[in-house]
Gaussian input, Z-matrix of N, CA and C with variables (Angstrom, degrees):
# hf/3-21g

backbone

0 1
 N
 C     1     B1
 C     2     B2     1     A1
 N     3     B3     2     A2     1     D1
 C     4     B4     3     A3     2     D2
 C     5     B5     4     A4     3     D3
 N     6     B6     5     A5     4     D4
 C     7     B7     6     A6     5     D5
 C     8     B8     7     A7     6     D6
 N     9     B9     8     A8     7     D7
 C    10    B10     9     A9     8     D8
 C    11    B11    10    A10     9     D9
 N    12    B12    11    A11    10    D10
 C    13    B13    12    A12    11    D11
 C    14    B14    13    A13    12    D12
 N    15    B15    14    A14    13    D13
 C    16    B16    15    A15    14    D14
 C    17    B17    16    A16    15    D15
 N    18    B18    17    A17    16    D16
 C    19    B19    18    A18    17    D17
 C    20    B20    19    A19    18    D18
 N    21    B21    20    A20    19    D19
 C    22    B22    21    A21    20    D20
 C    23    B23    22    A22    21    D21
 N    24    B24    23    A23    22    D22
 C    25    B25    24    A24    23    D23
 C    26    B26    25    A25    24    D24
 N    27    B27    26    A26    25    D25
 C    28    B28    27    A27    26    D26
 C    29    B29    28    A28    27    D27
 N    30    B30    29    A29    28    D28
 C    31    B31    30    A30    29    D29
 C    32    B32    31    A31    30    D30
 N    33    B33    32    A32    31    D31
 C    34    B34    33    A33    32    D32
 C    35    B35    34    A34    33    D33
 N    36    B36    35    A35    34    D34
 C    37    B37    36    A36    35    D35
 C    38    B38    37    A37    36    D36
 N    39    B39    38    A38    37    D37
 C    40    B40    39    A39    38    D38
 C    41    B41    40    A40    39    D39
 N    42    B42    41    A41    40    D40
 C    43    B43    42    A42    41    D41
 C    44    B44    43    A43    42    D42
 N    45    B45    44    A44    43    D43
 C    46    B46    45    A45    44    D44
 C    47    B47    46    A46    45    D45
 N    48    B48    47    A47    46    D46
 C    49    B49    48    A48    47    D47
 C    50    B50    49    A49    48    D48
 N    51    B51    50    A50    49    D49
 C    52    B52    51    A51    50    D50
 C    53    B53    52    A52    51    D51
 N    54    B54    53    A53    52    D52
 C    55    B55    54    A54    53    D53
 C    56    B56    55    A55    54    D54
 N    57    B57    56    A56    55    D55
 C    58    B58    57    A57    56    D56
 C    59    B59    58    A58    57    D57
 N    60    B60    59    A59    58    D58
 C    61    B61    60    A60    59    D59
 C    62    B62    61    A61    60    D60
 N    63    B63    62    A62    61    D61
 C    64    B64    63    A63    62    D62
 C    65    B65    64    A64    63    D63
 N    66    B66    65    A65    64    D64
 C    67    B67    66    A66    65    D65
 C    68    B68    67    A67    66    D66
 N    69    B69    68    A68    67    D67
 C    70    B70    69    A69    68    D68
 C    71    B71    70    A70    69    D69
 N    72    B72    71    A71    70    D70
 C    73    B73    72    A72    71    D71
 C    74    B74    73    A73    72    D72
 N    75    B75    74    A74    73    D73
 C    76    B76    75    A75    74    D74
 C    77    B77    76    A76    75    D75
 N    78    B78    77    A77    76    D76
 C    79    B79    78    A78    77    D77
 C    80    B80    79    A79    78    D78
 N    81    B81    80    A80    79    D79
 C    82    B82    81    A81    80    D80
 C    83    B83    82    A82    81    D81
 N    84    B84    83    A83    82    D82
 C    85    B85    84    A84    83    D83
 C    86    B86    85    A85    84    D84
 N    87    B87    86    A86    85    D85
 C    88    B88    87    A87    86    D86
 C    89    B89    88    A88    87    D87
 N    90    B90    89    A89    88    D88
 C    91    B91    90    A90    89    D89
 C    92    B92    91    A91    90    D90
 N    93    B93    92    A92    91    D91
 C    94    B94    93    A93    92    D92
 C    95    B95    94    A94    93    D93
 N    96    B96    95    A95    94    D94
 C    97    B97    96    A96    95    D95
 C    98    B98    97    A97    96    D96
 N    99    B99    98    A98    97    D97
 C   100   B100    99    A99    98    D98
 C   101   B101   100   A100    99    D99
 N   102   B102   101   A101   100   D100
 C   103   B103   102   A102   101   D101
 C   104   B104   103   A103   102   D102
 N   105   B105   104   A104   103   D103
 C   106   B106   105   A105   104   D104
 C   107   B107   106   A106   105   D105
 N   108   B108   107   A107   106   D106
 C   109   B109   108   A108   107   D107
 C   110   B110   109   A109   108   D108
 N   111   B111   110   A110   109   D109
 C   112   B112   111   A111   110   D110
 C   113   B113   112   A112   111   D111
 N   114   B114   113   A113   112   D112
 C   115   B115   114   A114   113   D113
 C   116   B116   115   A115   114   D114
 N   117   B117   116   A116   115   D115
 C   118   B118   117   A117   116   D116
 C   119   B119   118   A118   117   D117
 N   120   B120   119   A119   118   D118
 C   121   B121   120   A120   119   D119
 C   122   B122   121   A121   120   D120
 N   123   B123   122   A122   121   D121
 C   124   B124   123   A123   122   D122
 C   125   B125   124   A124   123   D123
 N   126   B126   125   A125   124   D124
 C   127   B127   126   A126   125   D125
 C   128   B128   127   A127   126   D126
 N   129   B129   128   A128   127   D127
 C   130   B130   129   A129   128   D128
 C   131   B131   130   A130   129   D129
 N   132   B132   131   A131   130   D130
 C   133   B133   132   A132   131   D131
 C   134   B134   133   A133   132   D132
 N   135   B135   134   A134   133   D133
 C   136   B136   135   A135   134   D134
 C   137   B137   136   A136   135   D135
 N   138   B138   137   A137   136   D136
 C   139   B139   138   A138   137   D137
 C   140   B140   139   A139   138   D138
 N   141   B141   140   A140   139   D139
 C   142   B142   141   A141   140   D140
 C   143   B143   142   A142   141   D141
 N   144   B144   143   A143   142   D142
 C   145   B145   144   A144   143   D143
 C   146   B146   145   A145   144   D144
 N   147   B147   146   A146   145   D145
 C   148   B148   147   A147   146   D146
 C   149   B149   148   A148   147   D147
 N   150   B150   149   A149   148   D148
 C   151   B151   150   A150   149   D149
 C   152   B152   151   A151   150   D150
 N   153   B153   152   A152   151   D151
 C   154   B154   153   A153   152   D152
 C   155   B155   154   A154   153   D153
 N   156   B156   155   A155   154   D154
 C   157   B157   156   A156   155   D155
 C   158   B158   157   A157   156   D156
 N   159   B159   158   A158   157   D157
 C   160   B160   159   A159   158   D158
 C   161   B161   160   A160   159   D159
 N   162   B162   161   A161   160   D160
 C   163   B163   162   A162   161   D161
 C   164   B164   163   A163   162   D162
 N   165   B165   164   A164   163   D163
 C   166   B166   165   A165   164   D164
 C   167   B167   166   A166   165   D165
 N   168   B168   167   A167   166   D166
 C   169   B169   168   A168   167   D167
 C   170   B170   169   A169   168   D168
 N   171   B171   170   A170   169   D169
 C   172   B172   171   A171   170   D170
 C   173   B173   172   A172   171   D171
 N   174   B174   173   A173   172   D172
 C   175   B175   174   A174   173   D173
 C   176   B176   175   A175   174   D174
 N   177   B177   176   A176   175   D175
 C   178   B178   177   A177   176   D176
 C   179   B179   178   A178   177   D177
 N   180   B180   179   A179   178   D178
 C   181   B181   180   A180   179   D179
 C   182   B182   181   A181   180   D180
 N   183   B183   182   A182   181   D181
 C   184   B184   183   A183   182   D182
 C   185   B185   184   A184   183   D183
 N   186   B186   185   A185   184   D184
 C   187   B187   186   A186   185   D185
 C   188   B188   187   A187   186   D186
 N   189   B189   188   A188   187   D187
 C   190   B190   189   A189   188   D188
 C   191   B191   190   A190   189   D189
 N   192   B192   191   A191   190   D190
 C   193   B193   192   A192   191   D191
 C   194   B194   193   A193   192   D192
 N   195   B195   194   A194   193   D193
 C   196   B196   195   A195   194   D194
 C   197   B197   196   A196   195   D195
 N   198   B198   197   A197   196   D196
 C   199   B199   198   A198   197   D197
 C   200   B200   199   A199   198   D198
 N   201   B201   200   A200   199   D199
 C   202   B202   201   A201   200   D200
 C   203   B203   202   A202   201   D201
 N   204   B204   203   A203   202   D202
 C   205   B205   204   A204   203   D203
 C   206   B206   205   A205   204   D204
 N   207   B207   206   A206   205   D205
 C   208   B208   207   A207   206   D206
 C   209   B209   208   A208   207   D207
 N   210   B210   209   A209   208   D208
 C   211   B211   210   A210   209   D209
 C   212   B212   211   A211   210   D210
 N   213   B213   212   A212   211   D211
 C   214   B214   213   A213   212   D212
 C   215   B215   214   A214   213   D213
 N   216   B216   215   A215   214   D214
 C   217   B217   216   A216   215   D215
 C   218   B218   217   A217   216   D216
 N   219   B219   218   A218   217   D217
 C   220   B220   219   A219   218   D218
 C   221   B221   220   A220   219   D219
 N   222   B222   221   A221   220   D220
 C   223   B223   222   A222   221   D221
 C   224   B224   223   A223   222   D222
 N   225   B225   224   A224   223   D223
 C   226   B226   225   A225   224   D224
 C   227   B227   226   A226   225   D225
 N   228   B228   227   A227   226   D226
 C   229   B229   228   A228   227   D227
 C   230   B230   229   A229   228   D228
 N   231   B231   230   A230   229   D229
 C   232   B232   231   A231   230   D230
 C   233   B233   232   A232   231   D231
 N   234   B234   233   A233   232   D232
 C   235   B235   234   A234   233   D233
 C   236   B236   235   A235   234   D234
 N   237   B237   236   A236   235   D235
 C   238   B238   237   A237   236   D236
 C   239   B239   238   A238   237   D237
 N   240   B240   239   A239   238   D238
 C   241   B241   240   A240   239   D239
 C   242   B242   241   A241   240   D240
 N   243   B243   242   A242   241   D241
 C   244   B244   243   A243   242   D242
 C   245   B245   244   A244   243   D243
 N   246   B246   245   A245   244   D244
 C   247   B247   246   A246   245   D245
 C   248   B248   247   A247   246   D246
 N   249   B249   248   A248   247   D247
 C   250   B250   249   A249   248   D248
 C   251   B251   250   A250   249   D249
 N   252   B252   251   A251   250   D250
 C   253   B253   252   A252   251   D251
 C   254   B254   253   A253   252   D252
 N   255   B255   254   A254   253   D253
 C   256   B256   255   A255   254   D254
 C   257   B257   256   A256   255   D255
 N   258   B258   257   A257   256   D256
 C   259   B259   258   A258   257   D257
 C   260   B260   259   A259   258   D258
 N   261   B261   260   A260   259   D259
 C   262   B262   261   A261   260   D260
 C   263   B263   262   A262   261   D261
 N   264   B264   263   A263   262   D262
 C   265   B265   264   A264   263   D263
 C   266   B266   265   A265   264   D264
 N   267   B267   266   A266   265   D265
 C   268   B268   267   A267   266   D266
 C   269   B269   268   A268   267   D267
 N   270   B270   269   A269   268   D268
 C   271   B271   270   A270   269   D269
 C   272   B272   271   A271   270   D270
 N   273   B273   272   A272   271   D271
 C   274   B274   273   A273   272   D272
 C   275   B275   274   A274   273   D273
 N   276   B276   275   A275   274   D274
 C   277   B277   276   A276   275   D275
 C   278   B278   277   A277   276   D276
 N   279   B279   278   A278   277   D277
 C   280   B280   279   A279   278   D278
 C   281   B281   280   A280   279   D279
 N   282   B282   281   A281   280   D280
 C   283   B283   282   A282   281   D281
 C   284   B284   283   A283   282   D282
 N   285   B285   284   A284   283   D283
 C   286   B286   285   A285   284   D284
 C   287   B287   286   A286   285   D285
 N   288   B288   287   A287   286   D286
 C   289   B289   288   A288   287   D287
 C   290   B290   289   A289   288   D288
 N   291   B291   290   A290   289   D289
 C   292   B292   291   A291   290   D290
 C   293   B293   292   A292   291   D291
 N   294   B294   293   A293   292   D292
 C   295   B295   294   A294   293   D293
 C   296   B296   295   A295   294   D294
 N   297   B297   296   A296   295   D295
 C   298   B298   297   A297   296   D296
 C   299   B299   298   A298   297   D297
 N   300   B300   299   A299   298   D298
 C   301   B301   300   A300   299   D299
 C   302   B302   301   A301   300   D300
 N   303   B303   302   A302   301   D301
 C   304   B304   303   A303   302   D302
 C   305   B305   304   A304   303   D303
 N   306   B306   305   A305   304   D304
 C   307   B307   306   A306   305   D305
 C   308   B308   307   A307   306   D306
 N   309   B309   308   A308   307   D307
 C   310   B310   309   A309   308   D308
 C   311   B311   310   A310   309   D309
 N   312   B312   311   A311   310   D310
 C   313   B313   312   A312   311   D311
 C   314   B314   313   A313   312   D312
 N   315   B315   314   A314   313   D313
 C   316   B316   315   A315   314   D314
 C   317   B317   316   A316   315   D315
 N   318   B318   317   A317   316   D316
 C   319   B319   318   A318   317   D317
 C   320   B320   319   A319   318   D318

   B1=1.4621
   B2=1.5297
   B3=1.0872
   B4=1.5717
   B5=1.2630
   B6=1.4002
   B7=1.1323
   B8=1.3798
   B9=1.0516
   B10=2.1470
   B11=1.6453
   B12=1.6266
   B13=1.3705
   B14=1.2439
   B15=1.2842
   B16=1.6904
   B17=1.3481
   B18=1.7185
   B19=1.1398
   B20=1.7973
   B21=0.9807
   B22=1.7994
   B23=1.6782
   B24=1.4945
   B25=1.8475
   B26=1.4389
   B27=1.5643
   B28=1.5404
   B29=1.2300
   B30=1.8431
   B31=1.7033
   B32=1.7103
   B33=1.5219
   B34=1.3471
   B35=1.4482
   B36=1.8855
   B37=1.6978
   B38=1.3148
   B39=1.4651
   B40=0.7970
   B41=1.7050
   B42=1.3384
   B43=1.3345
   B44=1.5376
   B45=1.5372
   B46=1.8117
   B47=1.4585
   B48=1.2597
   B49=1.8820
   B50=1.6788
   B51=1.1676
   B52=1.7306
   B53=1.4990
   B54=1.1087
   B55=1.4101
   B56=1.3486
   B57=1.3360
   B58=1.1369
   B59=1.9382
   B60=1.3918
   B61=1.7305
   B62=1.5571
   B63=1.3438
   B64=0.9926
   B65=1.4948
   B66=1.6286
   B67=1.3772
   B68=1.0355
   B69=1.8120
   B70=1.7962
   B71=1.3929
   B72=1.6299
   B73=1.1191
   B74=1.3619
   B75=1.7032
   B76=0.9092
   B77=1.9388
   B78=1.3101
   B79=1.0992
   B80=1.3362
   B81=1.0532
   B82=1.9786
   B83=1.3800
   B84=1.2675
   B85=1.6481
   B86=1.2287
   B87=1.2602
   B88=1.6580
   B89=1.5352
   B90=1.1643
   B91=1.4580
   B92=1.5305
   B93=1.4922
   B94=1.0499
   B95=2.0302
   B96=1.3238
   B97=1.8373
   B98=1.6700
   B99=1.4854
   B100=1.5068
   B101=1.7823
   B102=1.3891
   B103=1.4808
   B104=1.5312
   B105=2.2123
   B106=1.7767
   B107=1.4910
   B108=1.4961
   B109=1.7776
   B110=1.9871
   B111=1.3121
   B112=1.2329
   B113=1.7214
   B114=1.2890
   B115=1.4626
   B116=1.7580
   B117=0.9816
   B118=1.4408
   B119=1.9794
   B120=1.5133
   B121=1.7962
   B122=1.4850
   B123=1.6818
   B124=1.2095
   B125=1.6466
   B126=1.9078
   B127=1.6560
   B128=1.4758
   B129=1.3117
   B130=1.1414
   B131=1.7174
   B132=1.8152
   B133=1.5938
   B134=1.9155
   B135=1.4665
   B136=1.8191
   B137=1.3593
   B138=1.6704
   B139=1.6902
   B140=1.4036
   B141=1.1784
   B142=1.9895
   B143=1.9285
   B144=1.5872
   B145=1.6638
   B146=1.9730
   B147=1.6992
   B148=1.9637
   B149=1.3457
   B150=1.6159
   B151=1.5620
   B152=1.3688
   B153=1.7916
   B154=1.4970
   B155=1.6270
   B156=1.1297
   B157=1.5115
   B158=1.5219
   B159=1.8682
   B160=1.8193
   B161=1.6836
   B162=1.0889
   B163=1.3496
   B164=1.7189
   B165=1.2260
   B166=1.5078
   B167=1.3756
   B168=1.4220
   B169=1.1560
   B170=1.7359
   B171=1.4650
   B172=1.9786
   B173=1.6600
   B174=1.4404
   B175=1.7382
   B176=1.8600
   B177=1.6918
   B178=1.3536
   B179=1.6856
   B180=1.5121
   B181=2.0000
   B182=1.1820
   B183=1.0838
   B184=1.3322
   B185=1.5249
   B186=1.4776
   B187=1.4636
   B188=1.6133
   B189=1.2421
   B190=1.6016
   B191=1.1865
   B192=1.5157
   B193=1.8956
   B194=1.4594
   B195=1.3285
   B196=1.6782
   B197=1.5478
   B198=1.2779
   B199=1.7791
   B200=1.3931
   B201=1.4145
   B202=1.6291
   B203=1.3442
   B204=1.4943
   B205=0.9803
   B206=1.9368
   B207=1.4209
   B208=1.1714
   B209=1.6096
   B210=1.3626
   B211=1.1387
   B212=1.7237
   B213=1.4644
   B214=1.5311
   B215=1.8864
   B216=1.3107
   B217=1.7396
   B218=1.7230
   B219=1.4852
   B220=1.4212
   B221=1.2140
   B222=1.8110
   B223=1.5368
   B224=1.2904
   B225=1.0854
   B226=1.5862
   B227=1.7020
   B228=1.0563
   B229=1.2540
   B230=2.0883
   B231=1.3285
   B232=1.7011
   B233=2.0207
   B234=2.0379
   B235=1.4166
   B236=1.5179
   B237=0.9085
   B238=1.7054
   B239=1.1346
   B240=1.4961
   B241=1.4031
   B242=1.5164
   B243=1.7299
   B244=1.3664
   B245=1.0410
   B246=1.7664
   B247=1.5002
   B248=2.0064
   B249=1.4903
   B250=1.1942
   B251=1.7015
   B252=1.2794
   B253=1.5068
   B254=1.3785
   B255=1.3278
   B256=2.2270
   B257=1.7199
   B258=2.1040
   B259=1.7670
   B260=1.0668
   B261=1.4832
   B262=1.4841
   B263=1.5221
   B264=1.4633
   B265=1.4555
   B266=2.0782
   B267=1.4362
   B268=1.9870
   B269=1.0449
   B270=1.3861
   B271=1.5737
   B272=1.5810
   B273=1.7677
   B274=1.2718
   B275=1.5847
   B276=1.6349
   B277=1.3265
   B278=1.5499
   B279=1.1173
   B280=1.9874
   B281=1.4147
   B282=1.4778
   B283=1.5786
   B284=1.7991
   B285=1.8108
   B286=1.6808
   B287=1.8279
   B288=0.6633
   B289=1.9611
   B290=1.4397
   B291=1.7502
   B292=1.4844
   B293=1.7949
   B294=1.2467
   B295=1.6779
   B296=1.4250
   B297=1.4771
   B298=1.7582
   B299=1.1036
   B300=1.2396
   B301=1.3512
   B302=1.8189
   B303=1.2325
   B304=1.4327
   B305=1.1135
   B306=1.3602
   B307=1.4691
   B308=1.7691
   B309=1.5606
   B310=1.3595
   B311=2.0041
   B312=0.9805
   B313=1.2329
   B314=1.4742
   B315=1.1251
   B316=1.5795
   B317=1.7279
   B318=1.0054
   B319=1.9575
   B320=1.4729
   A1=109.00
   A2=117.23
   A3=135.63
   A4=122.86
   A5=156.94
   A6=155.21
   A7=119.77
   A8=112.91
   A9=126.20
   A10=100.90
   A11=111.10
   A12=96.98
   A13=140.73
   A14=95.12
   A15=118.58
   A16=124.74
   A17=80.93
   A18=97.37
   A19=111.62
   A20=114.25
   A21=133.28
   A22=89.02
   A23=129.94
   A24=117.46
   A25=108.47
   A26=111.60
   A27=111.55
   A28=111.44
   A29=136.55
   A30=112.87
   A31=125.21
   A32=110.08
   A33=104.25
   A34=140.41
   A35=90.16
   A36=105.03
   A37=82.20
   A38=147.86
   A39=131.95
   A40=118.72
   A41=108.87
   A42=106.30
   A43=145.00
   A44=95.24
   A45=126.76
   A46=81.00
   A47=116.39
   A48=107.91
   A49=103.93
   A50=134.81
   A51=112.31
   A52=73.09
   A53=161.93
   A54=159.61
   A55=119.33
   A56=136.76
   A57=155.52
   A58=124.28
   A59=111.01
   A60=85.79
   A61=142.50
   A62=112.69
   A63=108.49
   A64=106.37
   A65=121.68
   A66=123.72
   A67=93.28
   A68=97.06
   A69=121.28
   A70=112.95
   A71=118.96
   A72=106.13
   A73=105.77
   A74=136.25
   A75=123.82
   A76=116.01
   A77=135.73
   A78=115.76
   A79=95.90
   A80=128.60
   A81=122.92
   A82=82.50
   A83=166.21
   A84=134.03
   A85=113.75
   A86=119.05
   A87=112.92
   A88=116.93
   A89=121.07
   A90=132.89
   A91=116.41
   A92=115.61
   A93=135.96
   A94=118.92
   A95=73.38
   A96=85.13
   A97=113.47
   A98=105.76
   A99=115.40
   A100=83.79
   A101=111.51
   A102=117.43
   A103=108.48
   A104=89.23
   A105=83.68
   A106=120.92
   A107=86.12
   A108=110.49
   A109=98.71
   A110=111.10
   A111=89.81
   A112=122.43
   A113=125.88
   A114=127.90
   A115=92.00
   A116=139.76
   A117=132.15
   A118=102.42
   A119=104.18
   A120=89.51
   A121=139.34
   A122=109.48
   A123=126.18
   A124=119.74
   A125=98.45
   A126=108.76
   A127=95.98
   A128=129.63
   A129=134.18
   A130=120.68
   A131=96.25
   A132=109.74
   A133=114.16
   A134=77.29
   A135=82.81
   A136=96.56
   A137=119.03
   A138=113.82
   A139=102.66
   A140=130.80
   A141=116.95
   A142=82.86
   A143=111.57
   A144=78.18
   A145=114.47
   A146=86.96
   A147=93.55
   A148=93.60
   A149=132.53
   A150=104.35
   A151=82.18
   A152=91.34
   A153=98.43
   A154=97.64
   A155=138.97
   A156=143.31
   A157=133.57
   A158=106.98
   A159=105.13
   A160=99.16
   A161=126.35
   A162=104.80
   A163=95.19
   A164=119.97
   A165=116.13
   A166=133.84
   A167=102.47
   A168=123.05
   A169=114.13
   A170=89.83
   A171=85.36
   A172=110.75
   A173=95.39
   A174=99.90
   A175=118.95
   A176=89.66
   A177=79.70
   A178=130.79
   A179=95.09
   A180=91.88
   A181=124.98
   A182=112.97
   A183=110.40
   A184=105.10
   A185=125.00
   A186=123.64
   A187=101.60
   A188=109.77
   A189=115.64
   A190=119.80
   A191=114.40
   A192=103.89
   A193=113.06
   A194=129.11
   A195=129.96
   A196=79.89
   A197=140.86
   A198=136.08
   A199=101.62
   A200=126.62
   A201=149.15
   A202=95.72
   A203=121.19
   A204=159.09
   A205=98.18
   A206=97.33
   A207=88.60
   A208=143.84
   A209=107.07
   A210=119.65
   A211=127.09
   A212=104.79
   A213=97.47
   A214=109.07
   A215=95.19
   A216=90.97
   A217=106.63
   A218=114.84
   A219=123.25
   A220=119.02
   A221=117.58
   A222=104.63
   A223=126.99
   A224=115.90
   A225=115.89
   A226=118.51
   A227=111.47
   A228=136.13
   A229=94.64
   A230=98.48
   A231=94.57
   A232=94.12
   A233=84.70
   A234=101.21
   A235=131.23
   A236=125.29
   A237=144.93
   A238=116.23
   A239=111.63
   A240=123.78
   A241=121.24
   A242=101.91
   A243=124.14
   A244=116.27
   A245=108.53
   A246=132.19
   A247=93.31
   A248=113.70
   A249=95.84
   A250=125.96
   A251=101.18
   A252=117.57
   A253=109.10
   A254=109.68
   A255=108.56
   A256=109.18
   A257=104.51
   A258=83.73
   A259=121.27
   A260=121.50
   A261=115.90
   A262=114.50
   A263=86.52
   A264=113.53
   A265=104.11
   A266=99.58
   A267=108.19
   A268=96.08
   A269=104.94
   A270=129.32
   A271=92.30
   A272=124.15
   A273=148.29
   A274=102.36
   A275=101.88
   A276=104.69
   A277=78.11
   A278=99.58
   A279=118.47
   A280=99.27
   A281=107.55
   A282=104.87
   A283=82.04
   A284=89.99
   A285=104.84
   A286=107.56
   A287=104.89
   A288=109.32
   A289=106.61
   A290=118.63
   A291=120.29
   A292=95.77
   A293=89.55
   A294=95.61
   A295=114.54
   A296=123.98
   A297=127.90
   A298=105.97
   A299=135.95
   A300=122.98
   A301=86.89
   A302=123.49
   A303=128.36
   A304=141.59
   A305=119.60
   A306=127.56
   A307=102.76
   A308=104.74
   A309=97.11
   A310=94.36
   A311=104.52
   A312=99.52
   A313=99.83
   A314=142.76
   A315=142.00
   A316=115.56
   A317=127.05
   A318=117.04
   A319=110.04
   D1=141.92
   D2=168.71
   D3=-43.06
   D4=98.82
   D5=160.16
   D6=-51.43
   D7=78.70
   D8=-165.81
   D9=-54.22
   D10=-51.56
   D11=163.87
   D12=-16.96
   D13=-95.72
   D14=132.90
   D15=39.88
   D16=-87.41
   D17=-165.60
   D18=-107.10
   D19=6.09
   D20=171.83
   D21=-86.24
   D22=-35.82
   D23=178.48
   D24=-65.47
   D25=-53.65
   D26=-170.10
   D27=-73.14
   D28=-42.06
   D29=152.52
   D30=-24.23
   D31=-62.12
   D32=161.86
   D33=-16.37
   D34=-75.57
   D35=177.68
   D36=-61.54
   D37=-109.07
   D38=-136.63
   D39=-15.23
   D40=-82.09
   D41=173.69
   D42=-8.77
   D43=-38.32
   D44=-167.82
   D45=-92.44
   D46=-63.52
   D47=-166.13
   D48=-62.97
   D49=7.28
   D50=-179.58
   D51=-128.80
   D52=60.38
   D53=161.29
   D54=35.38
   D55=24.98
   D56=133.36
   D57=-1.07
   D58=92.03
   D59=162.55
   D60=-33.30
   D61=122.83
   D62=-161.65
   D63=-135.97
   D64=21.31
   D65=-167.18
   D66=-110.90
   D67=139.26
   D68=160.57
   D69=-60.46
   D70=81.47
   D71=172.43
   D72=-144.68
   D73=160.01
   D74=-171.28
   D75=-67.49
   D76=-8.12
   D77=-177.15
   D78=-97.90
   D79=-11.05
   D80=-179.09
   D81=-97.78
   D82=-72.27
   D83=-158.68
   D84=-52.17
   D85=-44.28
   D86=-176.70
   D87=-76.82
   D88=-15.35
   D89=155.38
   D90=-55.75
   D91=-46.16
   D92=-178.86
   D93=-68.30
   D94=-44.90
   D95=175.27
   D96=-75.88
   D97=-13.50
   D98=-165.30
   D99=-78.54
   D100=-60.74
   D101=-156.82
   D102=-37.74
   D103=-66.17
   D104=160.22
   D105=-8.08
   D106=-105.62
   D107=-178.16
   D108=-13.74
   D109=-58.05
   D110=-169.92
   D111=-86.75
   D112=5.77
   D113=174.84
   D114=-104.18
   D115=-41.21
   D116=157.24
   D117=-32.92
   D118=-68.11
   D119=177.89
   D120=-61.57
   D121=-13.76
   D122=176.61
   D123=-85.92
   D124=-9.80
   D125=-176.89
   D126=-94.33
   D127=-42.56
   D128=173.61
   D129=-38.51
   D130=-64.01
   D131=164.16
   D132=-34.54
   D133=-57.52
   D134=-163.73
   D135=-48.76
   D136=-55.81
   D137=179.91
   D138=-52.23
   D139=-65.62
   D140=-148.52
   D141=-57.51
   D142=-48.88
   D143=-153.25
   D144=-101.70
   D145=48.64
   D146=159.62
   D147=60.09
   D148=39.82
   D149=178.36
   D150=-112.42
   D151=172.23
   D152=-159.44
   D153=-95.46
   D154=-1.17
   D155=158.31
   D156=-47.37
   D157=-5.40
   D158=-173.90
   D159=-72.48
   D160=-14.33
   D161=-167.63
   D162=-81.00
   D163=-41.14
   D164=168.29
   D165=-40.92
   D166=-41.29
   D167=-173.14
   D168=-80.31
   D169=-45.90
   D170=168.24
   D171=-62.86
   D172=-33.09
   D173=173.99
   D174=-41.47
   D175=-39.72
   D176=177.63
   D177=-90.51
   D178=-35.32
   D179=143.07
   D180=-17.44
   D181=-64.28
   D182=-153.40
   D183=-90.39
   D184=-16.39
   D185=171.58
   D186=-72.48
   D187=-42.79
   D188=176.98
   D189=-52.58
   D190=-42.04
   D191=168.13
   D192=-87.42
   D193=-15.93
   D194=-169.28
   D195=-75.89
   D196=-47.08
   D197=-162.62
   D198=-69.58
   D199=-40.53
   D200=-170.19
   D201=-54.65
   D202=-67.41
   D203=-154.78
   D204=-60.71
   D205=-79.69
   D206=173.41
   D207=-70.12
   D208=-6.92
   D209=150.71
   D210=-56.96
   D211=-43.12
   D212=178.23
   D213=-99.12
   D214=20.88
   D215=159.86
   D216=79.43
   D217=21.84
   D218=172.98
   D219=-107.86
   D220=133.86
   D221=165.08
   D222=-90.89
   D223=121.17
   D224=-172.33
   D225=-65.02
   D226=-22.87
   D227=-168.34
   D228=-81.96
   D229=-43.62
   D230=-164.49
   D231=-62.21
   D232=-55.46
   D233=-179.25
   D234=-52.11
   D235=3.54
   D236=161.63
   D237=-87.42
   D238=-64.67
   D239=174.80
   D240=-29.92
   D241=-44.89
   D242=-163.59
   D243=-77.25
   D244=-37.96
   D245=-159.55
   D246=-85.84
   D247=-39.58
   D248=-177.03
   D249=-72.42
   D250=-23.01
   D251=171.72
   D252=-61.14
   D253=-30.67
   D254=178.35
   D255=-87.87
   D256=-27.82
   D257=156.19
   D258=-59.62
   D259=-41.72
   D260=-149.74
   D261=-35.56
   D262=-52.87
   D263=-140.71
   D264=-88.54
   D265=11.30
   D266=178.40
   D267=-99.12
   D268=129.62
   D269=176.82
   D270=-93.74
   D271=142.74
   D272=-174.27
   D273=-136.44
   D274=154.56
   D275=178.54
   D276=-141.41
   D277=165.93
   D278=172.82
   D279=-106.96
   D280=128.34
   D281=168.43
   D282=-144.89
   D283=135.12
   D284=179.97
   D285=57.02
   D286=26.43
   D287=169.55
   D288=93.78
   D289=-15.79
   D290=-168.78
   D291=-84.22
   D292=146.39
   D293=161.08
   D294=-96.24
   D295=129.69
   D296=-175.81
   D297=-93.97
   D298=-178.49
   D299=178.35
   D300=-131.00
   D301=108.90
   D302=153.62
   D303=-41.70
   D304=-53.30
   D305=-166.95
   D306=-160.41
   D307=167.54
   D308=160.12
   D309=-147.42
   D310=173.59
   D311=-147.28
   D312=-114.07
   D313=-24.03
   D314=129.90
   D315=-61.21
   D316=-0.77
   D317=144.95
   D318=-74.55

């Protein structure tokens, strides 16, 4: 298994070694969230138009928040862990084809 840690430090260095912004500040997070936003629209593209690049492209999502991430001093790795333990546990019902989310069971 993958060490997200890990691998959320070396996105970083990386970052620092190609001279990359890398300050906690409000105009580099929202810069940062923009990029997201925009490799999120270019993974999408690749899906609607059948190219064979979405797996790249989520590739870069996800380097884009592990760098995000470690910039504002979060482990993504803890924060997953945590977050999947609070799906587990939401009870859903389907009403009209949507699934709702009912309850969760640590609220």
């Amino acid at each position: 298994m993958i060490d997200l840690d890990k691998l959320q430090k070396e996105v970083y260095q990386n970052k620092i070694d190609k001279g990359f912004d890398i300050r906690d500040n409000r105009e580099n997070i929202y810069k940062q969230f923009n990029f997201i936003q925009g490799e999120v629209a270019e993974a999408f593209e690749a899906y609607h138009k059948s190219m064979d690049t979405l797996g790249e492209e989520l590739a870069d999502v996800c380097l884009y928040i592990l760098g995000l991430c470690e910039i504002k001093g979060i482990s993504l790795e803890k924060e997953l862990l945590n977050k999947l333990d609070i799906i587990k546990k939401r009870k859903y019902i389907k009403v009209n084809g949507a699934m709702i989310k009912q309850s969760e069971d640590n609220k």
